[in-house]
C-alpha positions as CSV (number, residue, x, y, z in Angstrom):
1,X,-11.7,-10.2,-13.0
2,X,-11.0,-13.1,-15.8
3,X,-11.1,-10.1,-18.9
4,X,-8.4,-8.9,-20.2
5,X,-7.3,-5.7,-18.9
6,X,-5.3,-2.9,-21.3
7,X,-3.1,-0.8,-19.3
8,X,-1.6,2.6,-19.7
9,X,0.7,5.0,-18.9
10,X,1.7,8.4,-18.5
11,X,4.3,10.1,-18.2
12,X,5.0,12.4,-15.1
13,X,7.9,14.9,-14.9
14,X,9.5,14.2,-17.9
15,X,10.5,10.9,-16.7
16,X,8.5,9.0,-14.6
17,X,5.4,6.7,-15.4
18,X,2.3,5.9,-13.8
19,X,-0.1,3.1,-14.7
20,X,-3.2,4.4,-15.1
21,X,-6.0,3.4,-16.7
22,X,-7.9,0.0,-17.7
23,X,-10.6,-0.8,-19.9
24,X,-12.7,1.1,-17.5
25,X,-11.2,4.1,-16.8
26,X,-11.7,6.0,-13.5
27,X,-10.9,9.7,-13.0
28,X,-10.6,10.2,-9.0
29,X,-12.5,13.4,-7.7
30,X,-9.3,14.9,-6.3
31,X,-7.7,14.8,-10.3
32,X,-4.7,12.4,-9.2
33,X,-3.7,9.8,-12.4
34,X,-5.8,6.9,-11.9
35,X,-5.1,4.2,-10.6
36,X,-3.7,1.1,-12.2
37,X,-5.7,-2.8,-12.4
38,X,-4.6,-5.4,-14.8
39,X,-5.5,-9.3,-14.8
40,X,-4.5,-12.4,-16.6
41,X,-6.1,-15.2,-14.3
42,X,-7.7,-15.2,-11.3
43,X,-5.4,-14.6,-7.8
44,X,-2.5,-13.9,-10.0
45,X,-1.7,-10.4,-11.6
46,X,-4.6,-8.8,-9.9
47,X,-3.4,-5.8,-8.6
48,X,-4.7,-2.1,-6.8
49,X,-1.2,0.6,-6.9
50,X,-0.8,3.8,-6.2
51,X,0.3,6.3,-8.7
52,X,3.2,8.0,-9.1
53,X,2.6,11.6,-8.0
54,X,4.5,14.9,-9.3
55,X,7.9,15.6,-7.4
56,X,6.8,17.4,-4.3
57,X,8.0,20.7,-3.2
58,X,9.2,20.2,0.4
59,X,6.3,20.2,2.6
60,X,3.9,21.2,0.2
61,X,0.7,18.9,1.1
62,X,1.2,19.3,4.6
63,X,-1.7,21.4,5.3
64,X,-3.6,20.4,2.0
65,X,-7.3,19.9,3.4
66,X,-8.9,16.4,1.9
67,X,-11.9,17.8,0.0
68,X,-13.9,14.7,-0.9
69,X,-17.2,15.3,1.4
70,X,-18.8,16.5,-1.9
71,X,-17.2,14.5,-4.4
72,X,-16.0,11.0,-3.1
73,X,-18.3,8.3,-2.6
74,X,-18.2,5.8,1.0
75,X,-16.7,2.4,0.1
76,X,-19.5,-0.2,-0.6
77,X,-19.6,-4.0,0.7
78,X,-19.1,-6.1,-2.5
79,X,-19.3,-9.4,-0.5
80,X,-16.1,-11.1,-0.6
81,X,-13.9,-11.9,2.3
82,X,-11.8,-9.0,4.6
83,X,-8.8,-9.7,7.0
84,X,-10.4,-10.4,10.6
85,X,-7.6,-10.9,12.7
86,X,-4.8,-9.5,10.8
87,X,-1.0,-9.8,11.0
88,X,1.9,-8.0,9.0
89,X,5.4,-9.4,8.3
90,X,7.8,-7.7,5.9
91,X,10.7,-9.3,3.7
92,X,13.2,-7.1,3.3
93,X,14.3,-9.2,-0.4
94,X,18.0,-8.4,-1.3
95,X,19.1,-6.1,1.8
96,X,22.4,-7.4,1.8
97,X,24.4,-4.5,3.3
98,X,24.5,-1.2,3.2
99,X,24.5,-0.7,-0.1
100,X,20.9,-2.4,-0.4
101,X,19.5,-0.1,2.4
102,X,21.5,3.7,1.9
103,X,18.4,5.7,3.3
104,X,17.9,2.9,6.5
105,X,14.3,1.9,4.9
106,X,14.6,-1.4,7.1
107,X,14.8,0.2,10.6
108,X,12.1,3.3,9.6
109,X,10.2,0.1,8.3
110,X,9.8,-1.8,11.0
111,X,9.5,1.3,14.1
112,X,6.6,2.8,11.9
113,X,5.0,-0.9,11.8
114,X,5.3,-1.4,15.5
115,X,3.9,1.8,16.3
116,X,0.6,0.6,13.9
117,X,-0.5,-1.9,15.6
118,X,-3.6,-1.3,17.8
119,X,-3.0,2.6,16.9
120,X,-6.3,5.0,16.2
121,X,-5.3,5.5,13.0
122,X,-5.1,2.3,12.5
123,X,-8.7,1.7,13.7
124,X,-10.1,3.5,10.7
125,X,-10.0,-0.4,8.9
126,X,-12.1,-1.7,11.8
127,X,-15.5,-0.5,10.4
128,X,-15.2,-2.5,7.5
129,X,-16.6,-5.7,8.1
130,X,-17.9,-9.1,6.0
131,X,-21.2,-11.1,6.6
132,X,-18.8,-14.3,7.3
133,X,-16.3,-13.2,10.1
134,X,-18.1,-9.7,11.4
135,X,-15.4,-6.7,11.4
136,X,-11.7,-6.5,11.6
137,X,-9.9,-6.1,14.1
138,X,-6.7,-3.6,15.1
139,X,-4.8,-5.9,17.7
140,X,-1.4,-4.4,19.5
141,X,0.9,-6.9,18.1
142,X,-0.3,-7.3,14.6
143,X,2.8,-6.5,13.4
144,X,5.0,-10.3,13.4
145,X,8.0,-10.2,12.5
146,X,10.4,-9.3,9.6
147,X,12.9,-11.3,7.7
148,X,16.1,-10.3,5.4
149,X,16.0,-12.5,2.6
150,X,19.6,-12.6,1.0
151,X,18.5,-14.4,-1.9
152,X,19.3,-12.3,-5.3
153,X,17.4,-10.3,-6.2
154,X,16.4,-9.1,-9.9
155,X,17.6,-6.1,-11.5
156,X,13.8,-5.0,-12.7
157,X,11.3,-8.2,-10.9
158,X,8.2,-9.5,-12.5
159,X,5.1,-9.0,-11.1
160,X,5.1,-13.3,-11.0
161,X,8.8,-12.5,-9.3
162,X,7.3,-10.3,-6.7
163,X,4.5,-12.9,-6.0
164,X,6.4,-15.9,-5.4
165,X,9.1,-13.8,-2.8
166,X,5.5,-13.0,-1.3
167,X,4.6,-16.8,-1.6
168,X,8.7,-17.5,-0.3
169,X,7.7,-15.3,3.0
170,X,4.5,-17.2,3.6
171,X,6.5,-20.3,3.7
172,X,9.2,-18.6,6.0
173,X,6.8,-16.7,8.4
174,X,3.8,-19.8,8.4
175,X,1.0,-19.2,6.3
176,X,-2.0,-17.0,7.6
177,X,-5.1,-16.2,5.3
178,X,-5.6,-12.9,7.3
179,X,-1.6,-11.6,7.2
180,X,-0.1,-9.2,4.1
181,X,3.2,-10.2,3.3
182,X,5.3,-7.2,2.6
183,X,7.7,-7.5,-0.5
184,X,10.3,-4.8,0.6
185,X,12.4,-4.2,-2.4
186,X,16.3,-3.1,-2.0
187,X,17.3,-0.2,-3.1
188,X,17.6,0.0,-6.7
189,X,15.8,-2.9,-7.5
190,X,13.2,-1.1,-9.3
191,X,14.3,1.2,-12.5
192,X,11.3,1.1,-14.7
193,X,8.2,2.7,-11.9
194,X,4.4,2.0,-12.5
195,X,3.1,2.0,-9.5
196,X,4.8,3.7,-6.2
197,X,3.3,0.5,-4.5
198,X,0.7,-2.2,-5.2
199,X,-1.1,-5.2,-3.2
200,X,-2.4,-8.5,-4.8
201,X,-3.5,-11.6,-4.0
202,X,-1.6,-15.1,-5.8
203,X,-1.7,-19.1,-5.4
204,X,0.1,-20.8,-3.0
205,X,0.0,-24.7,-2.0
206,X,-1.5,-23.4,1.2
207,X,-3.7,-21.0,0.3
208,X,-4.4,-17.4,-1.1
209,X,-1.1,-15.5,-0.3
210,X,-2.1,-12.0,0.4
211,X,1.1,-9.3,-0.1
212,X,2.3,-5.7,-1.0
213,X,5.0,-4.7,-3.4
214,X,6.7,-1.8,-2.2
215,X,9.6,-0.7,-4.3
216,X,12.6,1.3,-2.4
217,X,10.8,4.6,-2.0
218,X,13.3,7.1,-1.9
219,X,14.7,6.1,-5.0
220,X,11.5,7.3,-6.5
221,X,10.6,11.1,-5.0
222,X,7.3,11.3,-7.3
223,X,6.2,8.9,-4.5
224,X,6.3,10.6,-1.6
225,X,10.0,11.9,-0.9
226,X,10.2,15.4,1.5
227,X,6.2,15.2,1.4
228,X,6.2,16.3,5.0
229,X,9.7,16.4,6.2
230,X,13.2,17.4,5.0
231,X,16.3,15.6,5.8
232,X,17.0,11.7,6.6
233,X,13.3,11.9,8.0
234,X,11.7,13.2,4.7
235,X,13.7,10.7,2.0
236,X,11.3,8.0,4.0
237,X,8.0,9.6,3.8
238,X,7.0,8.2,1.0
239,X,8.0,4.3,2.7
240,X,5.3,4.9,6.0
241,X,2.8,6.8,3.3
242,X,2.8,3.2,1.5
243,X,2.9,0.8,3.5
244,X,-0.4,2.3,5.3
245,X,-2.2,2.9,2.3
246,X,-1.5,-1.1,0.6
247,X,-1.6,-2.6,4.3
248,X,-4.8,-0.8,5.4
249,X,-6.8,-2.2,1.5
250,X,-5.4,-5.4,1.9
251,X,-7.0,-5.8,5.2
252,X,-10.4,-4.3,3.8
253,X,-10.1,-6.0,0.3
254,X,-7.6,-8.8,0.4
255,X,-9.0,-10.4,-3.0
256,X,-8.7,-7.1,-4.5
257,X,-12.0,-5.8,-6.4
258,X,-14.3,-8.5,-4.0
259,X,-14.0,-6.6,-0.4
260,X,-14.9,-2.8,0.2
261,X,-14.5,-0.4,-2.4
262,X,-16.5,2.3,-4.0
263,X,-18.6,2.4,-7.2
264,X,-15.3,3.4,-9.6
265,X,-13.3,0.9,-7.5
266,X,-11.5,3.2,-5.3
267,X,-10.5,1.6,-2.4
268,X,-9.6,3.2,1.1
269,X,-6.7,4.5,0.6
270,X,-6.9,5.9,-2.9
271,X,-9.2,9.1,-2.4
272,X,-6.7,10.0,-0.1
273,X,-3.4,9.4,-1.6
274,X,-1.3,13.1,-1.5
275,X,-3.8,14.0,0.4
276,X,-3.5,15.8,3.7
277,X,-0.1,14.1,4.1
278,X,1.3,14.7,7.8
279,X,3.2,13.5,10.8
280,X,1.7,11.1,13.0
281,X,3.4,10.0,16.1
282,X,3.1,6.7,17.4
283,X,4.7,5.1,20.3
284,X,7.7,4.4,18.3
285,X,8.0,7.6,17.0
286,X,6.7,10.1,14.6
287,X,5.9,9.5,10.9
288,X,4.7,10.9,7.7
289,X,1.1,9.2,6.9
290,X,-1.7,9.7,4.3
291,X,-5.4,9.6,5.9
292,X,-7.7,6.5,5.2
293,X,-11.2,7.3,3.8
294,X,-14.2,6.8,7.0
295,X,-17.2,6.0,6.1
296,X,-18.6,6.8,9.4
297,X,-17.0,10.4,8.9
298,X,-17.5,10.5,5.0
299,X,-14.3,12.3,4.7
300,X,-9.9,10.8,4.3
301,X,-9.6,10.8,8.3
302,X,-6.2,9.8,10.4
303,X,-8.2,8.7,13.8
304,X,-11.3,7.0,14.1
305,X,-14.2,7.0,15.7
């Protein structure tokens, strides 16, 4: 995790980039770009995304079957730490009116995290376990809050910008080892795309923060725009597609590359990125999801057991 990491990218549609590839390169089964890790020093700049995808055709992976019982491998236990009794809290980082939030990512936000918590998709994490704390837990209630941060934000932020609004939330919310901060970005706080969405892990005076970057998804439709749905609904798909995927390997790898991934480094959510996409409907409603990859079903599964 100290080397020095090369990244790469491609270009997707004419116009949009993904980060791809490392020094080791890994070329997911299901023939998605792969994803993007780069380092510079330890629990800084260590980070798992997910790549941008090809504009979708409205509704296209709806009923796209996950085919990975042949060629994706279970996650492995690589020793390091997971998130036993974990909480979620989301900064919403320059949502000064309207203009910040056109789509109403802020309300879809927060309805599809309270209907997470303690939900059987969410369960799928609670299989994953370390030797230290035994497995994690879904609680009803994980979800703790969320918090508009009016401070400025940057035109394009740095990753280091990113992680210390993450580290800023921690010292808002209270510090917890086992909560992921989200870093909701306003809209059009993002211009220049490598990842749809990323988690990491940085310094803080009280500890490891943990946290997710997730740019203003509809501003970005290679990420998940009208992958289900059409309409109001389907510019947030993307958003809810996410925030599962980067909340879900944060819980199950909160160091990144130290908790439960495979042998290439694919982590729970990456086999099944634009995978299977569909609605799911919690108690707060109904929302587009990606699965989670089940090691006790060996497949990208929505409910579990």
């Amino acid at each position: 995790m100290h080397k020095r990491l090369r990244i790469l990218t491609i270009a997707l549609c004419g116009a949009i980039l993904a980060a791809c590839s490392s020094q080791q390169t890994v070329t997911p089964a299901n023939g998605t770009p792969p994803l993007g890790s780069m380092a510079s020093t330890a629990h800084n700049l260590v980070v798992d995304g997910i790549p941008v995808h090809a504009l979708f055709p409205r509704g296209h992976h709806r009923h796209q079957r996950a085919s990975c019982k042949s060629n994706c491998n279970n996650m492995i236990y690589h020793g390091g730490p997971i998130q036993k009794n974990p909480k979620i809290y989301v900064v919403y980082w320059g949502f000064t009116g309207s203009a910040a939030d056109p789509q109403g990512v802020a309300a879809y936000e927060d309805s599809f995290l309270k209907g997470l918590s303690g939900n059987s998709y969410f369960d799928i994490v609670t299989q994953y376990y370390s030797t230290a704390a035994g497995n994690i837990t879904d609680p009803k209630g994980e979800y703790a809050g969320s918090w508009v941060d009016n401070a400025t934000i940057p035109h394009q932020p740095s990753s280091s910008q990113i992680a210390a609004e993450a580290v800023r939330a921690a010292g808002h919310f209270g510090y917890n080892y086992d909560a992921v901060y989200v870093v909701q970005l306003a809209h059009g706080a993002f211009k220049n795309l490598s990842y749809c969405a990323y988690h990491s892990v940085t310094s803080s005076s009280s500890g490891d923060v943990h946290y997710a970057d997730i740019p203003y998804q509809p501003d970005f439709p290679g990420c998940g725009t009208d992958s289900v749905n059409s309409g109001t609904q389907g510019q947030n798909d993307g958003t809810s597609e996410t925030v599962a995927h980067e909340i879900g390997e944060t819980q199950t790898d909160p160091d990144v590359r130290t908790g439960w991934f495979d042998a290439s480094g694919n982590e729970i959510g990456d086999y099944c990125a634009y995978i299977n996409l569909q609605n799911y409907t919690f108690s707060t409603g109904t929302f587009a999801i990606q699965p989670l990859w089940s090691n006790a079903a060996n497949y990208c599964a929505v409910t579990y057991p």
